[in-house]
C-alpha positions in Angstrom: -8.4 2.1 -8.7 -5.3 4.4 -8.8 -5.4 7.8 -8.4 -3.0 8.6 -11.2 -2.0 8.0 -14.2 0.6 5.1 -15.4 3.6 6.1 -15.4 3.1 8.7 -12.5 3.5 6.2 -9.9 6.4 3.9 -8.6 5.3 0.2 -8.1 6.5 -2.7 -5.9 5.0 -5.9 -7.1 5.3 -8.9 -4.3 4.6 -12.5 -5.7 0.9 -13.2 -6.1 1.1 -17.1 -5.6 2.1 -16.1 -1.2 0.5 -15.2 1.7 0.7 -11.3 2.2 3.4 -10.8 4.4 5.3 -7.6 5.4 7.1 -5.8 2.9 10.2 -5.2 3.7 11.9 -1.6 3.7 8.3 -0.1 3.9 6.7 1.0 7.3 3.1 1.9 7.2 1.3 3.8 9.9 -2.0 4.0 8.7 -4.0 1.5 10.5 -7.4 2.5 8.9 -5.4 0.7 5.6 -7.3 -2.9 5.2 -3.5 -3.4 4.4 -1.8 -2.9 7.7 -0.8 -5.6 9.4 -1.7 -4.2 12.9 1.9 -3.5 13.7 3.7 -1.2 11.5 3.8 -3.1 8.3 2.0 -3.1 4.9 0.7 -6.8 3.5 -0.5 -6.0 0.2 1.1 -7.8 -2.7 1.5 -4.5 -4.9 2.0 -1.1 -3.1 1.7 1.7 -6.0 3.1 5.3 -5.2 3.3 8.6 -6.8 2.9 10.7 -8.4 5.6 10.7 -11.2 5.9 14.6 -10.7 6.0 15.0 -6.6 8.9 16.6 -5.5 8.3 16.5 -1.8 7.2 14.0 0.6 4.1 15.6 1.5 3.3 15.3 -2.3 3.3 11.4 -2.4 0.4 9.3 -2.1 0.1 5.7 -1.8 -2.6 4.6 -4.4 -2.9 1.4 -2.9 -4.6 2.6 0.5 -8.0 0.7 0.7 -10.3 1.9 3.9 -10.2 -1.5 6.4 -14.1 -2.5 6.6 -15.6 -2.6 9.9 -14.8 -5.8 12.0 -12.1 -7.0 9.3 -9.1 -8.9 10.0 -5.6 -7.1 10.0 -4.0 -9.0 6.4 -6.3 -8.8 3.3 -4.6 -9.1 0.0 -4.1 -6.1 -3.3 
């Protein structure tokens, strides 16, 4: 589900038919991400960020976030 609307957000699409695996160039601190790899890396195939009109940093959000469930492992997949 994003948060904004198409267009507003900048997209990297990784290829569907791998294993997640880290994206590289993009360092991810949020470990509460069902995403993060448990180190400092994001494994989701598509990482969606926006919105089109932020003009700061603290204006961007990654749409792609998804809460980690209790007791899951550290790579799930977008």
């Amino acid at each position: 589900m994003a948060i904004f609307g198409p267009g507003e957000y900048f997209n990297v699409d990784i290829d569907a038919d791998r294993r997640p695996h880290h994206i590289h160039g993009i360092v991810c601190d949020v470990t509460s991400c069902a995403y993060h790899d448990g180190d400092s890396f994001c494994t989701a195939r598509r990482v969606h960020v926006g919105p089109l009109y932020a003009n700061t940093t603290g204006q961007t959000l990654c749409a792609t976030f998804k809460p980690r469930e209790m007791g899951a492992s550290t790579h799930s997949e977008a």
